[in-house]
VEXTI-716204 format. One record per atom (N, C-alpha, C): chain; atom name; x, z, y. Coordinates in steps of 0.05 Angstrom, whole numbers, plus 5000, padded with zeros to 4 digits. Layout:
# residues N
PT   unit   site      X      Z      Y
PT      A     CA      X      Z      Y
...
END
This chain:
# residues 234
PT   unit   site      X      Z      Y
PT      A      N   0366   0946   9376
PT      A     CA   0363   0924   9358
PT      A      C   0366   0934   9329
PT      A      N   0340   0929   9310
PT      A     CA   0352   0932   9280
PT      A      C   0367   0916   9265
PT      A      N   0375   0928   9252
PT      A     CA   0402   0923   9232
PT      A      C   0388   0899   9214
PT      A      N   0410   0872   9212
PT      A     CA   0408   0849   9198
PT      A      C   0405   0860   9171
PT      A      N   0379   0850   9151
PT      A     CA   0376   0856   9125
PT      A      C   0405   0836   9103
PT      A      N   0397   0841   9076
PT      A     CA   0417   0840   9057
PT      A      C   0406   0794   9058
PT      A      N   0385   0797   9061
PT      A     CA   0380   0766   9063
PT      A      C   0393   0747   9077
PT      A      N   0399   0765   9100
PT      A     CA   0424   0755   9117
PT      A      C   0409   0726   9120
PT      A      N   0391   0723   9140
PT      A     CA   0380   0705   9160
PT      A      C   0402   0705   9180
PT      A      N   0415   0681   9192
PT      A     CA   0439   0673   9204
PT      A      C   0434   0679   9236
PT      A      N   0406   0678   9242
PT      A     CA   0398   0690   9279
PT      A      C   0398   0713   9274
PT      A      N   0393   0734   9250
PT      A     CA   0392   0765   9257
PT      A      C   0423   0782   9253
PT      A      N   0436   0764   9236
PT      A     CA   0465   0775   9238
PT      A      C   0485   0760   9260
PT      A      N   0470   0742   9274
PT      A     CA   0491   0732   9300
PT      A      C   0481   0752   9316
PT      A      N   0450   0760   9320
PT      A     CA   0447   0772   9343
PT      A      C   0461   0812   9338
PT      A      N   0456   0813   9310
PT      A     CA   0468   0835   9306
PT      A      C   0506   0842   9318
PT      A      N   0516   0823   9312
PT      A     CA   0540   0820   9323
PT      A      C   0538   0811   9352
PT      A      N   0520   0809   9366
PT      A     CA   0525   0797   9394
PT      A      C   0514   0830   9407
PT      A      N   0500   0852   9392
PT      A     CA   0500   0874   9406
PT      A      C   0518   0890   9405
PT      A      N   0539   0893   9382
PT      A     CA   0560   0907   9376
PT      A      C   0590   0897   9387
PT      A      N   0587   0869   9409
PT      A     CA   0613   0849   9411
PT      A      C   0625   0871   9439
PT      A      N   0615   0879   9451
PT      A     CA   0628   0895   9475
PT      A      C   0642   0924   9459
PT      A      N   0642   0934   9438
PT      A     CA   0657   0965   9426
PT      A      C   0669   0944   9404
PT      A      N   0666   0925   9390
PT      A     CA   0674   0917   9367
PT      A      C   0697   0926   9351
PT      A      N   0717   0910   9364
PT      A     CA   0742   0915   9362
PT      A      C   0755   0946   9353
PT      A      N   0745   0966   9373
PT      A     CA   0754   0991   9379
PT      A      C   0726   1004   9351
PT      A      N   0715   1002   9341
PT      A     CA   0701   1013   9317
PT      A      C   0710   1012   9301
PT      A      N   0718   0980   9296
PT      A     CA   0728   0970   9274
PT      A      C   0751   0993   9266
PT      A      N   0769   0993   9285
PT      A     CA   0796   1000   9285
PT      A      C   0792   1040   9275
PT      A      N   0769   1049   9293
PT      A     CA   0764   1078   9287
PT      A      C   0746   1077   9246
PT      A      N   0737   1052   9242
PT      A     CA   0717   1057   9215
PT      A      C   0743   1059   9199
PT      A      N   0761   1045   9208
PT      A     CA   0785   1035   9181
PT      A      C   0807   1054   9181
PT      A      N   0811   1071   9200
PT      A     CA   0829   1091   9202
PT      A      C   0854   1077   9212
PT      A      N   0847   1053   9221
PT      A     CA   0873   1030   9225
PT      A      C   0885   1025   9216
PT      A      N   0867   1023   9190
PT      A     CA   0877   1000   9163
PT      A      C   0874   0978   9175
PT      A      N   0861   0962   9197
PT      A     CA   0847   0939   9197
PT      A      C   0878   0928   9215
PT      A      N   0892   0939   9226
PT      A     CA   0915   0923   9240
PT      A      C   0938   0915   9215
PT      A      N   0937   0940   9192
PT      A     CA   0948   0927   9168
PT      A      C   0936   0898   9163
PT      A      N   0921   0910   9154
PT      A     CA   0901   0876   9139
PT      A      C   0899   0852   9155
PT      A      N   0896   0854   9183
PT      A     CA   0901   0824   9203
PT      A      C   0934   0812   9194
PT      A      N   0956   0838   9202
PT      A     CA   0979   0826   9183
PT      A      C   0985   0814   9166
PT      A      N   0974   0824   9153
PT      A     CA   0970   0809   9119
PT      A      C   0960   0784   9117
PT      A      N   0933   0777   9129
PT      A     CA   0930   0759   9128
PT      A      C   0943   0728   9145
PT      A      N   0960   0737   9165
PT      A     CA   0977   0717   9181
PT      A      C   1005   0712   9170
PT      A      N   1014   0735   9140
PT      A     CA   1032   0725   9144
PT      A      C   1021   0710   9097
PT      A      N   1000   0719   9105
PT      A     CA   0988   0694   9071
PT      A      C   0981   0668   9082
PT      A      N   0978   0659   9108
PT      A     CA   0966   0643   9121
PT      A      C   0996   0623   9123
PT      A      N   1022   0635   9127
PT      A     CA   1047   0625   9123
PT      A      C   1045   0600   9140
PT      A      N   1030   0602   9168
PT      A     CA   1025   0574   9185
PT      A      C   1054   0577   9208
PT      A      N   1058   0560   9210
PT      A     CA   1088   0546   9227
PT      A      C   1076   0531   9254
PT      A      N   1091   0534   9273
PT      A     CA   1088   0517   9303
PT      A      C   1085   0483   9292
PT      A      N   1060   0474   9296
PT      A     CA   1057   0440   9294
PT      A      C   1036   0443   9273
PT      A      N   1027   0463   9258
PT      A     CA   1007   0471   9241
PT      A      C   0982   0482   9255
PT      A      N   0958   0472   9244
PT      A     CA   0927   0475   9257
PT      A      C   0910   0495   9239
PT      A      N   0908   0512   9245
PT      A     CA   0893   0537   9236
PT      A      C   0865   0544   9244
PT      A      N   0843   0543   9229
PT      A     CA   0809   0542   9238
PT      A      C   0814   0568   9230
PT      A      N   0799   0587   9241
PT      A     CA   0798   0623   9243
PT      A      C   0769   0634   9242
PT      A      N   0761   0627   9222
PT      A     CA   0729   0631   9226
PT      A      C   0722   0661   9221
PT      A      N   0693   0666   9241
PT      A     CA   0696   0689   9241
PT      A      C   0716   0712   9253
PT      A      N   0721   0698   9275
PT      A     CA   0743   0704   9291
PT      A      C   0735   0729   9312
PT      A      N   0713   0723   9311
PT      A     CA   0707   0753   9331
PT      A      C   0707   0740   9364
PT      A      N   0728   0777   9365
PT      A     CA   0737   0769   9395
PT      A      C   0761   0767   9399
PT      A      N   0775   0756   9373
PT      A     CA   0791   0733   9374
PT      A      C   0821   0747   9368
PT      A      N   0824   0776   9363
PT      A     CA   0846   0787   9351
PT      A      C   0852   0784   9330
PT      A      N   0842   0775   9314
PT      A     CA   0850   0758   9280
PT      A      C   0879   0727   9297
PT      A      N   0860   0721   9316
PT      A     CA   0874   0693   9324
PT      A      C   0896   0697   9347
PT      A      N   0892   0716   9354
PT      A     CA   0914   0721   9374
PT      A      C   0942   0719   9365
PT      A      N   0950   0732   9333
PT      A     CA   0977   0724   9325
PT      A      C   0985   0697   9310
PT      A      N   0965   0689   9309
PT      A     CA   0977   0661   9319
PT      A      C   0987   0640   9337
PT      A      N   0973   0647   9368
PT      A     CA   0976   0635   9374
PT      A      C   1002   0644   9395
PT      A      N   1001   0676   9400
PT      A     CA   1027   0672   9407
PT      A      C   1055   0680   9389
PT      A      N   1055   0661   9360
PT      A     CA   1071   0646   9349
PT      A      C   1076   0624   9354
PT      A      N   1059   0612   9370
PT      A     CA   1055   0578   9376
PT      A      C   1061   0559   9359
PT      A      N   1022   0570   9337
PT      A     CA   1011   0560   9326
PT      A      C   0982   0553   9337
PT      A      N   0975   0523   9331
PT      A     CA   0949   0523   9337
PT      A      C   0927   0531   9333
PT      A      N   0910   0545   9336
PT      A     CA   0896   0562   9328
PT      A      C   0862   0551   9342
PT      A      N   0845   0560   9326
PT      A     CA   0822   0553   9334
PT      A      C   0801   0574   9325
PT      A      N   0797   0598   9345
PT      A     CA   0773   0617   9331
PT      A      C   0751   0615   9342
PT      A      N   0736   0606   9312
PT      A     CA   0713   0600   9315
PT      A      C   0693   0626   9306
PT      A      N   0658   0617   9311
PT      A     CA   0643   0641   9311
PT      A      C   0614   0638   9314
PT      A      N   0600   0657   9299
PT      A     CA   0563   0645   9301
PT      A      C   0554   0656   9319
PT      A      N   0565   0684   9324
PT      A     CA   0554   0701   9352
PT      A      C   0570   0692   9375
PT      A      N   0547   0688   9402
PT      A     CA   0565   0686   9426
PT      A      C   0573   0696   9439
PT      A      N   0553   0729   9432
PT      A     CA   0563   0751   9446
PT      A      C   0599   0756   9447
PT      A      N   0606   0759   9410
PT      A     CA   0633   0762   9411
PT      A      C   0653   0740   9416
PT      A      N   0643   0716   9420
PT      A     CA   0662   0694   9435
PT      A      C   0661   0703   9472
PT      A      N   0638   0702   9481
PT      A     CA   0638   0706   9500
PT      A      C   0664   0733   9512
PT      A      N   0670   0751   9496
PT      A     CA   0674   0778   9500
PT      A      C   0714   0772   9494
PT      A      N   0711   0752   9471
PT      A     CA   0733   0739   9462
PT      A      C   0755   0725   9491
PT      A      N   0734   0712   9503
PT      A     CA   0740   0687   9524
PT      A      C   0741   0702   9548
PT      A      N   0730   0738   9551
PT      A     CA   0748   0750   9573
PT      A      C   0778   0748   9572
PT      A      N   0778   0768   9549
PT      A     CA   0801   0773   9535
PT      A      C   0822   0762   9533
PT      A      N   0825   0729   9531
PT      A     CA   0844   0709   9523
PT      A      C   0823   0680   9529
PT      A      N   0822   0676   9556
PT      A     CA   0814   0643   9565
PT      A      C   0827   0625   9555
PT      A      N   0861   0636   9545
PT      A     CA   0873   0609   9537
PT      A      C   0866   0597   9511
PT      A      N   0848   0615   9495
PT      A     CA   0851   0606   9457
PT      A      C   0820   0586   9468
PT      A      N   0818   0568   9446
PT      A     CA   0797   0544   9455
PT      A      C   0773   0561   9425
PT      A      N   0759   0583   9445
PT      A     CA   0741   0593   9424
PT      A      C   0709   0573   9414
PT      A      N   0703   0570   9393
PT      A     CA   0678   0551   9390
PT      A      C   0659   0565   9381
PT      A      N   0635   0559   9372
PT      A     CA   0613   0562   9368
PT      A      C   0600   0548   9341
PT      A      N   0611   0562   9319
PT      A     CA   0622   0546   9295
PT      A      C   0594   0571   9271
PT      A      N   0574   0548   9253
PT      A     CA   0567   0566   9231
PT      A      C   0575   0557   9216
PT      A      N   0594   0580   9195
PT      A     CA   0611   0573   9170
PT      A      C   0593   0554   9152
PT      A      N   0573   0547   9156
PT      A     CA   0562   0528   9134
PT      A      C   0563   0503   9135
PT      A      N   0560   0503   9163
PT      A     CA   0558   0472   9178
PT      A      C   0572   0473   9198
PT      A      N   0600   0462   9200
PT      A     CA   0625   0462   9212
PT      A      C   0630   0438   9224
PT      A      N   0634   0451   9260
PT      A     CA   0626   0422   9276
PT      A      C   0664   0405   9276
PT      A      N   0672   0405   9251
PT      A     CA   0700   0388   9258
PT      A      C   0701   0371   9238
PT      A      N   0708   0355   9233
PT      A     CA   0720   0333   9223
PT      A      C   0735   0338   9199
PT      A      N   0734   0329   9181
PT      A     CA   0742   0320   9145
PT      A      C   0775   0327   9160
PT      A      N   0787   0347   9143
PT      A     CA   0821   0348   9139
PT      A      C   0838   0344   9168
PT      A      N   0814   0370   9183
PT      A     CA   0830   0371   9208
PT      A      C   0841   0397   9212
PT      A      N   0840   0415   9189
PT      A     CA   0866   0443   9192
PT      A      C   0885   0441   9173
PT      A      N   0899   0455   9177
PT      A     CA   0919   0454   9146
PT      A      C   0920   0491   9139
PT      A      N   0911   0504   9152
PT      A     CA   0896   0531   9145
PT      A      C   0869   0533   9159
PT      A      N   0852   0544   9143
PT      A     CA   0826   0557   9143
PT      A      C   0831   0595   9136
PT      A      N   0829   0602   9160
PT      A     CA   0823   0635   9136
PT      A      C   0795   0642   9158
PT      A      N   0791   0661   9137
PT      A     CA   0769   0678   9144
PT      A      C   0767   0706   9134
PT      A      N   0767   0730   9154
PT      A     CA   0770   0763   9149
PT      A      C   0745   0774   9153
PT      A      N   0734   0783   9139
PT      A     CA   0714   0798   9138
PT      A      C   0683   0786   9150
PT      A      N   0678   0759   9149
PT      A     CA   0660   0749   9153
PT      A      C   0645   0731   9126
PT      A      N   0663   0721   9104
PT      A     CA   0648   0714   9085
PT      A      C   0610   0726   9075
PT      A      N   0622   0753   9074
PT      A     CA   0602   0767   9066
PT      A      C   0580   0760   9082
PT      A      N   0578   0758   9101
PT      A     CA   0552   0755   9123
PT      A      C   0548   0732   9128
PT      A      N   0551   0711   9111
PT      A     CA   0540   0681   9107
PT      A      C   0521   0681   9089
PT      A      N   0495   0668   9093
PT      A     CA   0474   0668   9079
PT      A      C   0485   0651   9052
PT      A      N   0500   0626   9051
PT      A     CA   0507   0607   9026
PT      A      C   0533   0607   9028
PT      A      N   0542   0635   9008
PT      A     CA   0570   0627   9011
PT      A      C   0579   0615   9000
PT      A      N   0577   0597   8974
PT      A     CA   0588   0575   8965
PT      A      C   0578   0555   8977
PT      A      N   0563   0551   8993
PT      A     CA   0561   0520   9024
PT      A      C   0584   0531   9034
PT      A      N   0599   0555   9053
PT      A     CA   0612   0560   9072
PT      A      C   0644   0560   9053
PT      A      N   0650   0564   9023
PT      A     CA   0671   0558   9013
PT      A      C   0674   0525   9007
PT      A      N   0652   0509   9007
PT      A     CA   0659   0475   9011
PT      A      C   0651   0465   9039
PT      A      N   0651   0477   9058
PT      A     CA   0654   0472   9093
PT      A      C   0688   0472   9092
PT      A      N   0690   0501   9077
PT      A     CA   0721   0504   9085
PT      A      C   0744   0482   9074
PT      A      N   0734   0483   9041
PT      A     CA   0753   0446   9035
PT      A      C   0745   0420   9048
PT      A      N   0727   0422   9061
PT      A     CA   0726   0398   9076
PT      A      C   0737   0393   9100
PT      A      N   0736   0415   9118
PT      A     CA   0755   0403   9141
PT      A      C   0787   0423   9138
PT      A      N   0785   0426   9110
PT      A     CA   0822   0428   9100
PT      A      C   0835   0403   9099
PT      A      N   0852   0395   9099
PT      A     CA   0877   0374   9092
PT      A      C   0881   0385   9064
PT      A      N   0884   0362   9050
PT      A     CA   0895   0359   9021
PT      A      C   0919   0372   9029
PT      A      N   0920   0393   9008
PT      A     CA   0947   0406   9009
PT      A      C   0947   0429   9026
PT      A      N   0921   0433   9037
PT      A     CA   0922   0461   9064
PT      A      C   0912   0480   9043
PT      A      N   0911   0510   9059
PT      A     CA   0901   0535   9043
PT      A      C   0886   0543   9056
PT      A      N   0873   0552   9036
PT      A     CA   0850   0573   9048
PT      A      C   0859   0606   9044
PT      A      N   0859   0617   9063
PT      A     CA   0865   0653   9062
PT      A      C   0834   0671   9067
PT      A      N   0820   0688   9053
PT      A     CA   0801   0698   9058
PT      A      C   0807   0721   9056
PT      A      N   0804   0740   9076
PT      A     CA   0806   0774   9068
PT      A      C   0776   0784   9068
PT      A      N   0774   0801   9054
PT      A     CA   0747   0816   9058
PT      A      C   0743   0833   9038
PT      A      N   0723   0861   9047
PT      A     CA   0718   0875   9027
PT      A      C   0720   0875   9001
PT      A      N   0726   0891   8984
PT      A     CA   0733   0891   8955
PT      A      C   0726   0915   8941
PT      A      N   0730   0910   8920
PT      A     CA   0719   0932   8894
PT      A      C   0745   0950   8893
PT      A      N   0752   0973   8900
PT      A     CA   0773   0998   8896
PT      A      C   0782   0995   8868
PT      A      N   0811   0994   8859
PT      A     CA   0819   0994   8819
PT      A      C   0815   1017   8814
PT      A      N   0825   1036   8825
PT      A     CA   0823   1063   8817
PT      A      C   0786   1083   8814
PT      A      N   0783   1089   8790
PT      A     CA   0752   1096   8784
PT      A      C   0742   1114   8806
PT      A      N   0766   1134   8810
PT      A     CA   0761   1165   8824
PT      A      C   0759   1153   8849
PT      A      N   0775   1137   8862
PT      A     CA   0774   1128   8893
PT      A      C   0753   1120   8895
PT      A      N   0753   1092   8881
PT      A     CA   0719   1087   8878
PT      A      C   0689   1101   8884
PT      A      N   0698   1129   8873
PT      A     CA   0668   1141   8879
PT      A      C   0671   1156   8908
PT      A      N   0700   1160   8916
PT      A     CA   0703   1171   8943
PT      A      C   0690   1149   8964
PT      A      N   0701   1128   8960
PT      A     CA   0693   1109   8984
PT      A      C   0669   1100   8982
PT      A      N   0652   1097   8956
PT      A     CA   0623   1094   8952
PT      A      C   0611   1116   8970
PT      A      N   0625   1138   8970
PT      A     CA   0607   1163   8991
PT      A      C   0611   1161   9009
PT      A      N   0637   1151   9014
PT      A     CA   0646   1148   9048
PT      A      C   0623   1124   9064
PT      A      N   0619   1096   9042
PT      A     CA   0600   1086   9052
PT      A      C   0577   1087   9062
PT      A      N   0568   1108   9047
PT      A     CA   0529   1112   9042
PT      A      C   0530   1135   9063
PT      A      N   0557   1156   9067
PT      A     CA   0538   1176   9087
PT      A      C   0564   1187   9112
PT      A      N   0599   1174   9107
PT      A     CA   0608   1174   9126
PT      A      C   0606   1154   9151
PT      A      N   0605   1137   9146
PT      A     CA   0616   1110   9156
PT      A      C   0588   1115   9175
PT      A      N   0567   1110   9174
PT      A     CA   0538   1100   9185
PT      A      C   0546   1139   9208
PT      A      N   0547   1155   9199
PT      A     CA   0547   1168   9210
PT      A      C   0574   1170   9243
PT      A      N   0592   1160   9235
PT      A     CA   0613   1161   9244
PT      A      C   0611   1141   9273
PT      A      N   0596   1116   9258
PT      A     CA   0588   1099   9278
PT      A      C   0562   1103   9288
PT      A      N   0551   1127   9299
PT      A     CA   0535   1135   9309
PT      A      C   0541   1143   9332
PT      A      N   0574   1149   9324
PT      A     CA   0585   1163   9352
PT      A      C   0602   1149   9373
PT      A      N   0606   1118   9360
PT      A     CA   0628   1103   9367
PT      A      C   0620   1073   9384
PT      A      N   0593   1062   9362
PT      A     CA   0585   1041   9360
PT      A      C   0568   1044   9386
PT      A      N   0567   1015   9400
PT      A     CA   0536   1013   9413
PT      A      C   0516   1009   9398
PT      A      N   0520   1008   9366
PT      A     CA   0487   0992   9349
PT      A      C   0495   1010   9330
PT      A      N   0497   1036   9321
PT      A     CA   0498   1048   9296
PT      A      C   0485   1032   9274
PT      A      N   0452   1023   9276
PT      A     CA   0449   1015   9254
PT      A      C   0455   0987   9245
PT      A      N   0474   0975   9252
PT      A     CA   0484   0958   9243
PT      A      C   0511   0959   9221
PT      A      N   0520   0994   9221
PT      A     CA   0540   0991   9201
PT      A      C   0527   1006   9176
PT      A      N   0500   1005   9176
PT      A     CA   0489   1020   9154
PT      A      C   0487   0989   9141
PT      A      N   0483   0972   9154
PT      A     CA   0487   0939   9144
PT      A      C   0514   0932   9135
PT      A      N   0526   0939   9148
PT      A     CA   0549   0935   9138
PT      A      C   0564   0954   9109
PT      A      N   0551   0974   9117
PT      A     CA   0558   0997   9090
PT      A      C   0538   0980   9062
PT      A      N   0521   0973   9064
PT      A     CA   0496   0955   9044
PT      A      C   0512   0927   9040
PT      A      N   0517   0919   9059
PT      A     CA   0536   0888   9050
PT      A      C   0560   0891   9039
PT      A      N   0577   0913   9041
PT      A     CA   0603   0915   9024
PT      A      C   0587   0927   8996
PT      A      N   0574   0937   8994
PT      A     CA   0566   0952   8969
PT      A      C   0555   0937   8946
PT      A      N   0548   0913   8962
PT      A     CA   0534   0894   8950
PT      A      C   0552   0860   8937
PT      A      N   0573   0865   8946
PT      A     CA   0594   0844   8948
PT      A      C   0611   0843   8922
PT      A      N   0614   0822   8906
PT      A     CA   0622   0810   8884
PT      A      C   0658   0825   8899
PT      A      N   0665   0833   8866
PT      A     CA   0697   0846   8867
PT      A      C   0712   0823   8866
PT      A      N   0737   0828   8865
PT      A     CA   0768   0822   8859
PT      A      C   0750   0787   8844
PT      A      N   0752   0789   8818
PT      A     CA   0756   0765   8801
PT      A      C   0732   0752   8807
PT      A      N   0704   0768   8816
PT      A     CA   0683   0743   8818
PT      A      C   0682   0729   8841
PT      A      N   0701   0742   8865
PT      A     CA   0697   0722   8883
PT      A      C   0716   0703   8883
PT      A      N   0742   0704   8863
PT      A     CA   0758   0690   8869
PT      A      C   0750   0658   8838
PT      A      N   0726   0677   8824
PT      A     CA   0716   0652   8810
PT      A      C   0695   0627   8835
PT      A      N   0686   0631   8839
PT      A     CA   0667   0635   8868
PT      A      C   0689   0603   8889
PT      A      N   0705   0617   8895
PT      A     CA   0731   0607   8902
PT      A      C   0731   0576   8894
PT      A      N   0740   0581   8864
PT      A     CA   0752   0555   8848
PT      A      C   0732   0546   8841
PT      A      N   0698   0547   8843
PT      A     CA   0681   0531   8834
PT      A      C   0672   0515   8861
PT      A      N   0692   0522   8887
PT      A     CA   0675   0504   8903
PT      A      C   0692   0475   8912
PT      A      N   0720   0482   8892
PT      A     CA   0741   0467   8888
PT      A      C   0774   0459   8892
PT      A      N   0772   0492   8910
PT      A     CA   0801   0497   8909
PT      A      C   0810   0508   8887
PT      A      N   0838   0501   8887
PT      A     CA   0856   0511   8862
PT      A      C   0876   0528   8866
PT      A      N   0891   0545   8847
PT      A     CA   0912   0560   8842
PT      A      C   0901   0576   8864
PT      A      N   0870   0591   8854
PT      A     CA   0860   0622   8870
PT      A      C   0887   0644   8860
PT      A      N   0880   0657   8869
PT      A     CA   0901   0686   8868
PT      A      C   0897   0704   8891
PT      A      N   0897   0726   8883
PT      A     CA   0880   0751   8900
PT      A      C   0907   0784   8897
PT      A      N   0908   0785   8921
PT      A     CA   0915   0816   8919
PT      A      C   0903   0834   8928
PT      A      N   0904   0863   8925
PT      A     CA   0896   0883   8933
PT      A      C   0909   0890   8963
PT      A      N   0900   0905   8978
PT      A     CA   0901   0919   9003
PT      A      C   0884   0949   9003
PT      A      N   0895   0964   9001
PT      A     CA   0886   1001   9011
PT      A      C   0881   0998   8992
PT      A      N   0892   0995   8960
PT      A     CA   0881   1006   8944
PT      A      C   0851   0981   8933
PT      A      N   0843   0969   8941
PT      A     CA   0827   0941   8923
PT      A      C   0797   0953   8953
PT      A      N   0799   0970   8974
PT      A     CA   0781   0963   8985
PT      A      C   0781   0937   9004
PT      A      N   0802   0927   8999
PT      A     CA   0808   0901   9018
PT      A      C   0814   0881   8989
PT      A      N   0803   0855   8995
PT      A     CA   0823   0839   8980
PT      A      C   0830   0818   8992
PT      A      N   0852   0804   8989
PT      A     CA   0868   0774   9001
PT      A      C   0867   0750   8987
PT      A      N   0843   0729   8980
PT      A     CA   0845   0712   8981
PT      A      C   0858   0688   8974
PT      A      N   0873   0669   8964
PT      A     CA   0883   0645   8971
PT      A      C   0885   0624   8952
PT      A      N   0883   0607   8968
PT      A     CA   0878   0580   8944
PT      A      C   0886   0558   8962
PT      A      N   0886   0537   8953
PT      A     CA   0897   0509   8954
PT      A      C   0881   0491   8958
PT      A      N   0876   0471   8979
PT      A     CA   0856   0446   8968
PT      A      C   0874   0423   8949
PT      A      N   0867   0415   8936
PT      A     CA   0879   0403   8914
PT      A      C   0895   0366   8933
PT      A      N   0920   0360   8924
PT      A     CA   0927   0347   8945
PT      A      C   0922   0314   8946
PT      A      N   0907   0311   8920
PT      A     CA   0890   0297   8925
PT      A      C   0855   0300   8909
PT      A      N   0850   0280   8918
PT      A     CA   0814   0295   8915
PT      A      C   0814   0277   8895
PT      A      N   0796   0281   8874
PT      A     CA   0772   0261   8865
PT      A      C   0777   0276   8826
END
């Protein structure tokens, strides 16, 4: 299968992810040097959700973003555009109630989570400001939104390291790992191409959450996300 272009048509990057959903997990983990079990941390404990709290997990994969929530016994709901990696998800853990969810058009109901996050899937939504007002809508006044995902490095010199690591380690590496190599040459093109630190968190607040605020992770190749839906609307 070829690699989903930068246009990011929503059937070529589900089906792109539905060839890579059987190694996923285990790539991920070898691309990031196992930074990526850091960064799931991070984001569960910005997510600050409690037992009796409803958490939508989009972009959930095969469902290890959602797994520590739920055995916190929190409710949890990981949703997803590819079925491959739900399907692959729903070996794994029959008990999480995985859906069949596109971040643009979200099959739940007005202010039925009180967290929304999403890790490393923003990027590969064709309208991401449709998929940042999907997410205040089926927030609860007063819920948060947590988003992790690729980021712009602070440091200049790192910067040009991981720019190289993108364009000729990474694609290479998953040649040896991946079932779809060229799908992380997509993925090396979609981080490269991705608004830093402050523009996505303007991005953020124009689709109407408030009090954005963003930290760094490995150094700014990760960033964290978070904001507020305002606790009342209008």
């Amino acid at each position: 299968m070829s690699r989903a272009s930068l246009e990011k048509d929503p059937q070529d990057v589900a089906a792109m992810f539905d060839d890579v959903a059987d190694r996923y997990d285990v790539t991920n983990d070898v691309l990031s040097l196992g930074q990526d079990r850091l960064w799931r941390r991070a984001v569960v404990a910005a997510c600050a959700a409690e037992p009796g709290e409803r958490v939508l997990d989009i972009a959930a994969g095969t469902g290890t973003s959602s797994e520590p929530f739920a055995d916190s016994g929190v409710d949890v709901v990981p949703a997803d555009f590819s079925l491959g990696m739900l399907h692959v998800g729903h070996r794994r853990r029959s008990d999480l109630p995985f859906t069949a969810a596109d971040a643009m058009r979200l099959p739940f109901a007005d202010a039925s989570f009180d967290v929304v996050t999403m890790s490393f899937g923003l990027r590969n939504v064709a309208d991401v400001d449709a998929a940042l007002r999907e997410f205040l809508r089926v927030t609860r006044p007063g819920g948060r939104l947590v988003v992790c995902e690729f980021s712009t490095p602070t440091n200049a010199a790192f910067r040009t390291v991981y720019s190289n690591y993108l364009v000729r380690s990474l694609p290479a590496i998953a040649r040896r790992v991946s079932s779809d190599p060229e799908s992380y040459v997509y993925l090396a093109e979609s981080i490269g191409a991705w608004p830093d630190q402050r523009a996505l968190g303007e991005r953020v607040a124009a689709a109407g959450w408030v009090g954005v605020q963003w930290r760094d992770l490995s150094g700014g190749v990760v960033a964290l996300h978070r904001a507020t839906k305002p606790a009342v609307e209008g």
